[in-house]
DOMIKOL-790216 format. One record per residue (C-alpha): x, y, z negated. Coordinates in pm, 1 decimal. Example, Ala and Ser with C-alpha at 12.3 -4.5 7.8 and 13.67 -1.06 7.14 Angstrom:
<atoms>
@px = 1230.0, py = -450.0, pz = -780.0
@px = 1367.0, py = -106.0, pz = -714.0
</atoms>
This chain:
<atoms>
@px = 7576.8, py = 9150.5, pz = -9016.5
@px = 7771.7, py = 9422.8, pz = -9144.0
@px = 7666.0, py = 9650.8, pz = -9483.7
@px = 7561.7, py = 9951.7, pz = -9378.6
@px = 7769.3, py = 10232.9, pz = -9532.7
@px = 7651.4, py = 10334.5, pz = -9862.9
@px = 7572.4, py = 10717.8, pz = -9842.1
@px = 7629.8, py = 10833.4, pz = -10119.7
@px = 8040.8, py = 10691.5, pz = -10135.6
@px = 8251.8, py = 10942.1, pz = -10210.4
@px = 8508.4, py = 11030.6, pz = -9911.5
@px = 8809.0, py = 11281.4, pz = -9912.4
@px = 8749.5, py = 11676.4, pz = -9856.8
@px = 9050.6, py = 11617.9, pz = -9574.4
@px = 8822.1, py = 11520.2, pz = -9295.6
@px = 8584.4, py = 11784.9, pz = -9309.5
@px = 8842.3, py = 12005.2, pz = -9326.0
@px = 8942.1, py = 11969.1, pz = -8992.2
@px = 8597.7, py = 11955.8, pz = -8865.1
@px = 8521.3, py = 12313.6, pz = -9033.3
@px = 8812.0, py = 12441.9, pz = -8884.9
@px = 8711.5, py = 12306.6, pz = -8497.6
@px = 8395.6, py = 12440.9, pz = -8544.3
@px = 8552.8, py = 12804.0, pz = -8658.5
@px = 8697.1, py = 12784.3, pz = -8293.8
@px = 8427.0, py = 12695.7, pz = -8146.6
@px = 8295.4, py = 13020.5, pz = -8291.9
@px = 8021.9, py = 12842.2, pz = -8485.5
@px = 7919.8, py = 12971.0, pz = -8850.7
@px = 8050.3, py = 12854.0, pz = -9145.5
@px = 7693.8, py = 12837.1, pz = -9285.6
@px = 7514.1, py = 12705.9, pz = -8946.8
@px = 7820.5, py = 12421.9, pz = -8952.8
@px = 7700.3, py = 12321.0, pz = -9349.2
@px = 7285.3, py = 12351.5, pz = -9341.0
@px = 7148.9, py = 12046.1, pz = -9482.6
@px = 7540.1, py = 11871.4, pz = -9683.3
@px = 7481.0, py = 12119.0, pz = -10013.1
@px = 7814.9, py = 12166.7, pz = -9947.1
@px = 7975.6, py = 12552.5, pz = -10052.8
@px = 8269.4, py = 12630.8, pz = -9814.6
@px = 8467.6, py = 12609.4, pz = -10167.6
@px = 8434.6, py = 12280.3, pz = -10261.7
@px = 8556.9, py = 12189.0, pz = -9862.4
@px = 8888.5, py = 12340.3, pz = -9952.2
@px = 8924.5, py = 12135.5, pz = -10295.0
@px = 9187.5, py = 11893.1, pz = -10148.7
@px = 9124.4, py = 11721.5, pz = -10490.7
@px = 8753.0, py = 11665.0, pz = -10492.5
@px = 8550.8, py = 11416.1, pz = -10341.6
@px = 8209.0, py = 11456.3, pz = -10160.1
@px = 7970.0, py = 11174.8, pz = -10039.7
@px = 7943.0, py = 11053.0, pz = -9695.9
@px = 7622.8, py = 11159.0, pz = -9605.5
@px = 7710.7, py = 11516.8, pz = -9660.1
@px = 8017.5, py = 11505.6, pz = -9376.3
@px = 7775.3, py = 11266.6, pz = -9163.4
@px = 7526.9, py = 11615.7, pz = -9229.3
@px = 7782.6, py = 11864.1, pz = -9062.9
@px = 7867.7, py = 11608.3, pz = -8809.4
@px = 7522.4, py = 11609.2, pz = -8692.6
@px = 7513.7, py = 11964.2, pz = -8736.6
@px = 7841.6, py = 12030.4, pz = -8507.1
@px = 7715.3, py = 11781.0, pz = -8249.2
@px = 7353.8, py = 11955.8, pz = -8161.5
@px = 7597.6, py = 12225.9, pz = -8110.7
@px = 7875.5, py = 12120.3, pz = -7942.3
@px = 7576.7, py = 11920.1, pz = -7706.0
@px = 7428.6, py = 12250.8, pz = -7656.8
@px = 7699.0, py = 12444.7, pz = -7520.4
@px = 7872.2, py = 12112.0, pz = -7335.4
@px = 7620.4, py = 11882.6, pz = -7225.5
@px = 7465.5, py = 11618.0, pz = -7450.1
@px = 7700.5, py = 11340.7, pz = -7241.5
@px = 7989.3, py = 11517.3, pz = -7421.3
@px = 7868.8, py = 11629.2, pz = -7761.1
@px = 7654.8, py = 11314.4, pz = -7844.4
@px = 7913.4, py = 11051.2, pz = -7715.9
@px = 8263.1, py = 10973.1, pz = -7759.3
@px = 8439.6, py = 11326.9, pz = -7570.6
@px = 8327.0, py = 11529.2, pz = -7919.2
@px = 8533.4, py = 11258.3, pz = -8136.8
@px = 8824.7, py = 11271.6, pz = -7892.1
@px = 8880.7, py = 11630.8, pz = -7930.6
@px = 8816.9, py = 11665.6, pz = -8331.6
@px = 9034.1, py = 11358.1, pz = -8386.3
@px = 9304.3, py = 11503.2, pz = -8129.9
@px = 9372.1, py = 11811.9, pz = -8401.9
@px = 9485.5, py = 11509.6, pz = -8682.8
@px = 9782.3, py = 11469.9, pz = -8772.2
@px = 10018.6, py = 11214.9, pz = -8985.2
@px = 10183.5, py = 11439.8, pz = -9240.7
@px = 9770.2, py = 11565.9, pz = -9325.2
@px = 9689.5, py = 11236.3, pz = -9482.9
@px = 9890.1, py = 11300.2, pz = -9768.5
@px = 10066.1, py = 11020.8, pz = -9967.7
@px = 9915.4, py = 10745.0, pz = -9739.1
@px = 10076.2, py = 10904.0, pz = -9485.0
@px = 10332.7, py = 10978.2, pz = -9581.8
@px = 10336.9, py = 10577.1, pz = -9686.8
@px = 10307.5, py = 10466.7, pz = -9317.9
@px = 10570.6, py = 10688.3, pz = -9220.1
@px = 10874.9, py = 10556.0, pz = -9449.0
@px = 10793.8, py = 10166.5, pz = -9387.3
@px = 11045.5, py = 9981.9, pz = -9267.3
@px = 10882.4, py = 9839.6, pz = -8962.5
@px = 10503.5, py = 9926.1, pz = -8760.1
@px = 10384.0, py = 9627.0, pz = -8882.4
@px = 10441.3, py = 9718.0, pz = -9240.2
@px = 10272.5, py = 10068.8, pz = -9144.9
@px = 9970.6, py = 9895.7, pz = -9038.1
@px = 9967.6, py = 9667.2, pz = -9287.6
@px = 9915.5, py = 9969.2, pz = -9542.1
@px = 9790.5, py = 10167.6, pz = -9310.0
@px = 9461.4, py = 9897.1, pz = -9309.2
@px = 9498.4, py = 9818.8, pz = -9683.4
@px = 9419.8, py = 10193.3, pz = -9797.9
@px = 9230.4, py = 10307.6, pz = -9487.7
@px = 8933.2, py = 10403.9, pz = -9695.2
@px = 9132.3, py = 10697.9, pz = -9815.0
@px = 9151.1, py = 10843.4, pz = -9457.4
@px = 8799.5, py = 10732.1, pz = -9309.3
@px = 8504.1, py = 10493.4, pz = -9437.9
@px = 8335.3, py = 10541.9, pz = -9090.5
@px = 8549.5, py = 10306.8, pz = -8919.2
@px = 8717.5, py = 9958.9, pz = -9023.3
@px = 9027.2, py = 9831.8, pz = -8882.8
@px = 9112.8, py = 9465.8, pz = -8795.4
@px = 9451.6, py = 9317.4, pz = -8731.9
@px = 9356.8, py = 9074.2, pz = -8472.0
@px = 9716.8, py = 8946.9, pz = -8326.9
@px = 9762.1, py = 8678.7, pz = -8073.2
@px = 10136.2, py = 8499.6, pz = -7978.5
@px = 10131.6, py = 8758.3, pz = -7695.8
@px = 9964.5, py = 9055.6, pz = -7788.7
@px = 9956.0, py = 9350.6, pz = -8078.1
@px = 9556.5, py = 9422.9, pz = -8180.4
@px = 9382.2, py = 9674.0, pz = -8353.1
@px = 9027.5, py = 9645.0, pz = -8321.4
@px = 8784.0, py = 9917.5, pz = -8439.6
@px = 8433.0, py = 9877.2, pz = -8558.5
@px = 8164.9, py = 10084.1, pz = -8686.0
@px = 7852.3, py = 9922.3, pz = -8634.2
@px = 7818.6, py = 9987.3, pz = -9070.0
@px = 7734.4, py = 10357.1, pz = -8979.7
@px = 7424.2, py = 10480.2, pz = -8802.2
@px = 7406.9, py = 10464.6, pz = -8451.9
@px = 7360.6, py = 10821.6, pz = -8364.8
@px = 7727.8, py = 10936.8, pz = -8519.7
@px = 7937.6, py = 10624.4, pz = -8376.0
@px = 8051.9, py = 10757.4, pz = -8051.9
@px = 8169.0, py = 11075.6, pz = -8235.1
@px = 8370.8, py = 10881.2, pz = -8509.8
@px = 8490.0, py = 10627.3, pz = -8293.6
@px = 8651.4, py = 10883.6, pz = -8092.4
@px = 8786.2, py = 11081.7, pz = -8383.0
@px = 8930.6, py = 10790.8, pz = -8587.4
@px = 9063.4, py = 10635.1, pz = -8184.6
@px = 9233.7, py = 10977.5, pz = -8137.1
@px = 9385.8, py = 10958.5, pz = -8528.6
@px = 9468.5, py = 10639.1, pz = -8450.6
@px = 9696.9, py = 10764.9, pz = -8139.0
@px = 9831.2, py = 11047.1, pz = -8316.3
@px = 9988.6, py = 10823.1, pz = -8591.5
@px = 10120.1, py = 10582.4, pz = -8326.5
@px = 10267.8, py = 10890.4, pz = -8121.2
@px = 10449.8, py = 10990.8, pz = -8451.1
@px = 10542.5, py = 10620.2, pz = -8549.8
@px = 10652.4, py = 10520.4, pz = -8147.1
@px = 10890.2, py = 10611.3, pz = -7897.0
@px = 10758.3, py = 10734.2, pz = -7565.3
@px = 10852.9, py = 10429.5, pz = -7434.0
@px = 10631.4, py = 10193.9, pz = -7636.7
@px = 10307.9, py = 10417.9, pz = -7666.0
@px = 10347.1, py = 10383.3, pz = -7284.9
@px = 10276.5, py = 9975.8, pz = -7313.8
@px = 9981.4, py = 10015.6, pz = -7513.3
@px = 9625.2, py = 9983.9, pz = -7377.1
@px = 9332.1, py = 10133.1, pz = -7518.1
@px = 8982.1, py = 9924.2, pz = -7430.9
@px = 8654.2, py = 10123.4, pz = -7491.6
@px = 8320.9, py = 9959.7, pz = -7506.2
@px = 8168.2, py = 10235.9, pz = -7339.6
@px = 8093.7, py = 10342.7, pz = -6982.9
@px = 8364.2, py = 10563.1, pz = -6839.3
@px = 8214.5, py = 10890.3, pz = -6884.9
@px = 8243.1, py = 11234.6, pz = -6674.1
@px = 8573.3, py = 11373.8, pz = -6917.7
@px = 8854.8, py = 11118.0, pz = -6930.2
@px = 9109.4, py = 11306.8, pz = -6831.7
@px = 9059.6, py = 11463.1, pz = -7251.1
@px = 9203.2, py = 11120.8, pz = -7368.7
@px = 9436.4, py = 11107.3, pz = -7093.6
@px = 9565.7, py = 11403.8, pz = -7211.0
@px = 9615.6, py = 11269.0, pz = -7583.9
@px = 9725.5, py = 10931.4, pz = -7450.8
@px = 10036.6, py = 10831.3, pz = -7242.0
@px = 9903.9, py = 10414.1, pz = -7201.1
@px = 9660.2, py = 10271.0, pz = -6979.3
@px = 9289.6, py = 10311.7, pz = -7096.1
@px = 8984.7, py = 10048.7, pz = -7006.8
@px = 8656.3, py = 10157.9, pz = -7018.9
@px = 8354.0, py = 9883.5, pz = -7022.9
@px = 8492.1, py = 9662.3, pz = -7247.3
@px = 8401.3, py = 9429.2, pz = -7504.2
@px = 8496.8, py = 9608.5, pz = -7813.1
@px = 8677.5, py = 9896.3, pz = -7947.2
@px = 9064.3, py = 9813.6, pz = -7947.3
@px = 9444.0, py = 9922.5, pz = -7883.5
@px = 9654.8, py = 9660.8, pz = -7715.3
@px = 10033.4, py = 9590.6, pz = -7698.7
@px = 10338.6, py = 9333.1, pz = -7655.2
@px = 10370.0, py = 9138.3, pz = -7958.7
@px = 10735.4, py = 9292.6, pz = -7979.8
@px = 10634.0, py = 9621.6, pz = -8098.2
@px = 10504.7, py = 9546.6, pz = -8435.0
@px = 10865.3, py = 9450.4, pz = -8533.5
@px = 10992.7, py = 9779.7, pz = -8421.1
@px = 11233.8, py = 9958.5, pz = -8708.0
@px = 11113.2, py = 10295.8, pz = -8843.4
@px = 11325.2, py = 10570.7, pz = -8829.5
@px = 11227.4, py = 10712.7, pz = -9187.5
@px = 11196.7, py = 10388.5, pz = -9339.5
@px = 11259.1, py = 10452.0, pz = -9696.7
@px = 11132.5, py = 10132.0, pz = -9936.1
@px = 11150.4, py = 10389.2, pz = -10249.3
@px = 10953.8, py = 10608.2, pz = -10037.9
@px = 10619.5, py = 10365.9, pz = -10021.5
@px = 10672.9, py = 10227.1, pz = -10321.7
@px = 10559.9, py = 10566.1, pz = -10512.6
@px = 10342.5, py = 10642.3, pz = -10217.7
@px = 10164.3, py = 10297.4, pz = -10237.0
@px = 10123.5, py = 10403.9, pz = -10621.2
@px = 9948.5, py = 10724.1, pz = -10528.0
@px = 9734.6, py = 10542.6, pz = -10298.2
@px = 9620.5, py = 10286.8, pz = -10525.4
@px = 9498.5, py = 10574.1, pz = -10738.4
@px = 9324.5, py = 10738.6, pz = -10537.6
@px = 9149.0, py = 10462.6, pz = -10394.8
@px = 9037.3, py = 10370.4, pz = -10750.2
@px = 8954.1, py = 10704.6, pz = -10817.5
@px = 8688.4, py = 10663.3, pz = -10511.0
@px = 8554.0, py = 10350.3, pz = -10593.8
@px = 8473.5, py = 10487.9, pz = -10908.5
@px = 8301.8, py = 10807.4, pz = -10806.5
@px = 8143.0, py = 10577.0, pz = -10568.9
@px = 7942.6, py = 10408.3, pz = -10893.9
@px = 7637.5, py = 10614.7, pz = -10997.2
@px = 7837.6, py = 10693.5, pz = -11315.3
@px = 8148.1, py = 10807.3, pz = -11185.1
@px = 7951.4, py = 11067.1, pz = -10932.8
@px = 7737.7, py = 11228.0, pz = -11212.7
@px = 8040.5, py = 11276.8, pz = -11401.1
@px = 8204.5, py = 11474.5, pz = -11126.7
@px = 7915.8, py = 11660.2, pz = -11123.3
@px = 7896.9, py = 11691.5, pz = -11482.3
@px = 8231.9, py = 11803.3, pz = -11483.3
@px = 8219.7, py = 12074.3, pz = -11255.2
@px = 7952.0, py = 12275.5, pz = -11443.8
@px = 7982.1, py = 12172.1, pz = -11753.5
@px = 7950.0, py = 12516.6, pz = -11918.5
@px = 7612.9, py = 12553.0, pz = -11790.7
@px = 7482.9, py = 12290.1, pz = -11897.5
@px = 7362.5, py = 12127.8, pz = -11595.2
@px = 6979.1, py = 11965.1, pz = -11626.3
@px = 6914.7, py = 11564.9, pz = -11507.2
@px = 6706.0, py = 11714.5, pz = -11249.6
@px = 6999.9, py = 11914.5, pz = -11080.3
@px = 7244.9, py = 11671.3, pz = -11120.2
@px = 6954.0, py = 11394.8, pz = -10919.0
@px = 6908.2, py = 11638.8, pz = -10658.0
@px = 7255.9, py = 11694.8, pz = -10624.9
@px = 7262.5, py = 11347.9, pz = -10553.1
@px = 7006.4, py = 11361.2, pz = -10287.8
@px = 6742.8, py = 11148.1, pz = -10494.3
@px = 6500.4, py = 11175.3, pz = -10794.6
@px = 6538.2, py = 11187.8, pz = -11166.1
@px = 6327.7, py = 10848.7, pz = -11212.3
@px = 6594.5, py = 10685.9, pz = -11004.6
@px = 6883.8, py = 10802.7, pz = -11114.4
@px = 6754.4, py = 10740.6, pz = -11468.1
@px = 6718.5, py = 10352.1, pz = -11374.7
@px = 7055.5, py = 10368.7, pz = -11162.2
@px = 7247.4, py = 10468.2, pz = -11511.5
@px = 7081.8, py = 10184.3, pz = -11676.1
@px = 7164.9, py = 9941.4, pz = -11441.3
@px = 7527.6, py = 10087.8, pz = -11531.3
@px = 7468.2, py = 10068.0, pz = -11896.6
@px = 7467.1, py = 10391.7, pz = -11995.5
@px = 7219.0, py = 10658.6, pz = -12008.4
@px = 7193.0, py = 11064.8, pz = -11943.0
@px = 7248.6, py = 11136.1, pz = -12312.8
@px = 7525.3, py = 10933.1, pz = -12380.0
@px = 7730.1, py = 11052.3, pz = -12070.8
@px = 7683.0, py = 11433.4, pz = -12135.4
@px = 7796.9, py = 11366.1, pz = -12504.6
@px = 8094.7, py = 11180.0, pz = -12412.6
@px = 8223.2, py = 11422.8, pz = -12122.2
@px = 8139.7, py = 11730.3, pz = -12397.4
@px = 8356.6, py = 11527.7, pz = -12694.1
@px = 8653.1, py = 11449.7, pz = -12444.9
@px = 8664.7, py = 11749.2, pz = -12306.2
@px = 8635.2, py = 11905.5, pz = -12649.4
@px = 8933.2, py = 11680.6, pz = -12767.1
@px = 9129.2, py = 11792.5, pz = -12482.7
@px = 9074.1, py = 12146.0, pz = -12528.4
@px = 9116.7, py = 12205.4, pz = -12914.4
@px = 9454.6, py = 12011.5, pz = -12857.8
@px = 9586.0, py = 12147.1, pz = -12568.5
@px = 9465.8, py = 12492.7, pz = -12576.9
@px = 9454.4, py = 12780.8, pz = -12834.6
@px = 9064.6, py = 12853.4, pz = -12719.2
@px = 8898.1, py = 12999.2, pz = -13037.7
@px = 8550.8, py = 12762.3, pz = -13084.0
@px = 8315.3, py = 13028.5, pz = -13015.9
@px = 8510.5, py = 12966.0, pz = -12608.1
@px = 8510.5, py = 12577.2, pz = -12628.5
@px = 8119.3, py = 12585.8, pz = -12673.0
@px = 8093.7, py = 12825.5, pz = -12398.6
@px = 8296.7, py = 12619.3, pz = -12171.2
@px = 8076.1, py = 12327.2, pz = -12279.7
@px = 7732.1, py = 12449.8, pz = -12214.5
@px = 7575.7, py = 12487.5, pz = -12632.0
@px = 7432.9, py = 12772.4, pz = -12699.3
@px = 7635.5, py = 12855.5, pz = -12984.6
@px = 7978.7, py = 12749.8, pz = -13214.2
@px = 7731.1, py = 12651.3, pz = -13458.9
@px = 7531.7, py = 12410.2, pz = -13224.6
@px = 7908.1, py = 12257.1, pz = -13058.2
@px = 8093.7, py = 12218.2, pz = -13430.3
@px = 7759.7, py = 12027.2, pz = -13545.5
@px = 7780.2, py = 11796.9, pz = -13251.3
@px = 8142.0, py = 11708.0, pz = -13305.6
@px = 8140.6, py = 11638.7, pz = -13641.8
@px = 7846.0, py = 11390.1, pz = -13595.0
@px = 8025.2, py = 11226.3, pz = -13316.1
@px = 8399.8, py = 11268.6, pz = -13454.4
@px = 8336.8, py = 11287.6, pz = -13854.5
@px = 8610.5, py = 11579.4, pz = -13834.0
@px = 8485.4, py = 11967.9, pz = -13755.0
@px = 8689.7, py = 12060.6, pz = -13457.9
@px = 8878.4, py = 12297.5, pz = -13716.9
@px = 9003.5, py = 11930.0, pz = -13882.0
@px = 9077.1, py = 11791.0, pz = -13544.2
@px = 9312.5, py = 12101.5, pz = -13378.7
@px = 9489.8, py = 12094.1, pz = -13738.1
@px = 9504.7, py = 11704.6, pz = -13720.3
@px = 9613.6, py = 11724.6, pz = -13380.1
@px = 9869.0, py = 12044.1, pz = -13431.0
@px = 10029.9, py = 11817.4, pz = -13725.4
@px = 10045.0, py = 11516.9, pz = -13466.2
@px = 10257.9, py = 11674.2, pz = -13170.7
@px = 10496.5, py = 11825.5, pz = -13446.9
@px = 10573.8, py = 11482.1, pz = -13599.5
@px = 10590.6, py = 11398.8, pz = -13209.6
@px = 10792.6, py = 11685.8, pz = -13126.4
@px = 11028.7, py = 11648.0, pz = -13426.9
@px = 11092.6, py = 11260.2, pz = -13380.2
@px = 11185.9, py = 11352.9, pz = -12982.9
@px = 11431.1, py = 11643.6, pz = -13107.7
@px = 11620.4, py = 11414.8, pz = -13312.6
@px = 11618.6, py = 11133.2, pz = -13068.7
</atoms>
């Protein structure tokens, strides 16, 4: 029995992304695309941030009444809808991953990392290297996710899954894979047809792309072992950097962090998170920490970074942290740094000019 997908895990902006732009063709609102995800069309386009799973499974839902109201429920609630969002993907839009699978030296190095980092691209689906002596096998499951969304994100992260292979493949060897489908044939298959050149099998037992054993020892033509080295790096980082937003911790401090300066209350932050004060009270604890202790330690390192790294009179670093006055922010520092922030710029000011002087004569 598989764990069902934690919803609140915090995913990539990339993915909804491309789902905000199909439904812009598909002339639905921006607004009517987002109801229900407390998501702002800004904080879609942060390719840095993070939001949580349940708020692109929201606008998912959200895009499939419509897409099922203007195509037929047999398209928009079942695997047609993926095909055609996950058609639009493409290789150089996953970044440094893929970038990664790109410059390995051979495909079964790309899957290899390709499977190792996948979180980074999709938590809705898993991947499973399932080779025989005769065959290539990816398998794809989602049973983790609820059942309502599978078709679509089986068909989205199937048709990703194609349009890395078409940029990884020659013509020749996409045409000796087999796709197998575990679902009836439906009324549209000529819209993976389309995407795909190979042979596709509806009815079968599971979710998975087929090939000759030979082709995972193919030789990449931008293999570059420097290349997905730094890449691999990158990735490694920003999986961490997932996992840890994931924790109840590391999501309130996002939060936190994005409205500092107004001083967010425990009760925004918890519905933010789609769940109640009491809870997220007891989910800290469980973390060993507390509300209190986390909003004074984001305010002190993000007054340490500021009155070092920026010429921001106090009267603006209390303003940017959420007091209600210098007086109030300089009172709270010294009790939790036993310097004023006056002593710690000058401290700090003396600091990078022994630094500075020691690389000058280096």
């Amino acid at each position: 029995m598989r764990k069902p997908l934690n919803p609140q895990t915090a995913i990539t902006t990339s993915s909804i992304q491309i789902l905000l732009q199909y439904a812009a063709k598909q002339g639905v609102n921006l607004q009517d695309a987002l109801v229900g995800s407390r998501l702002t069309e800004a904080q879609c386009q942060q390719s840095s941030d993070t939001i949580q799973a349940w708020q692109e499974i929201q606008v998912v839902r959200n895009l499939i009444n419509h897409i099922s109201n203007r195509y037929g429920a047999d398209f928009g609630q079942g695997i047609g809808f993926g095909l055609e969002v996950g058609s639009n993907y493409h290789i150089a839009g996953y970044g440094m991953w893929g970038l990664a699978m790109m410059t390995s030296a051979r495909v079964v190095d790309a899957v290899k990392l390709g499977t190792r980092y996948l979180p980074i691209a999709s938590r809705f689906t898993k991947i499973s290297v399932d080779d025989t002596e005769e065959q290539a096998i990816l398998c794809l499951h989602n049973h983790h996710i609820p059942e309502d969304i599978r078709p679509f994100y089986m068909g989205r992260d199937l048709a990703s899954i194609v349009v890395i292979l078409q940029s990884l493949l020659s013509e020749h060897d996409l045409s000796s894979l087999t796709v197998h489908l575990a679902y009836p044939e439906p009324d549209y298959p000529q819209r993976l047809t389309q995407l795909f050149s190979g042979r596709l099998q509806w009815g079968c037992n599971r979710h998975q792309i087929t090939g000759p054993i030979g082709i995972r020892d193919r030789t990449l033509p931008k293999a570059n072992p420097l290349t997905v080295a730094l890449c691999e790096k990158q990735c490694l980082k920003q999986l961490k950097l997932l996992d840890a937003r994931t924790s109840i911790k590391g999501k309130v401090e996002h939060l936190l962090l994005r409205e500092l300066d107004k001083s967010p209350s425990m009760h925004k932050i918890a519905t933010d998170l789609n769940t109640t004060v009491r809870t997220l009270r007891r989910q800290l604890e469980n973390e060993g920490t507390n509300w209190r202790d986390m909003m004074l330690g984001l305010r002190m390192q993000q007054a340490e970074r500021l009155l070092s790294e920026s010429m921001l009179s106090i009267q603006q670093i209390a303003d940017q942290l959420g007091y209600s006055d210098a007086s109030a922010f300089s009172h709270a520092f010294k009790r939790a740094k036993h310097a004023s922030p006056e002593q710690y710029r000058r401290q700090s000011e003396h600091l990078n000019g022994m630094l500075l002087s020691e690389h000058q004569h280096a």
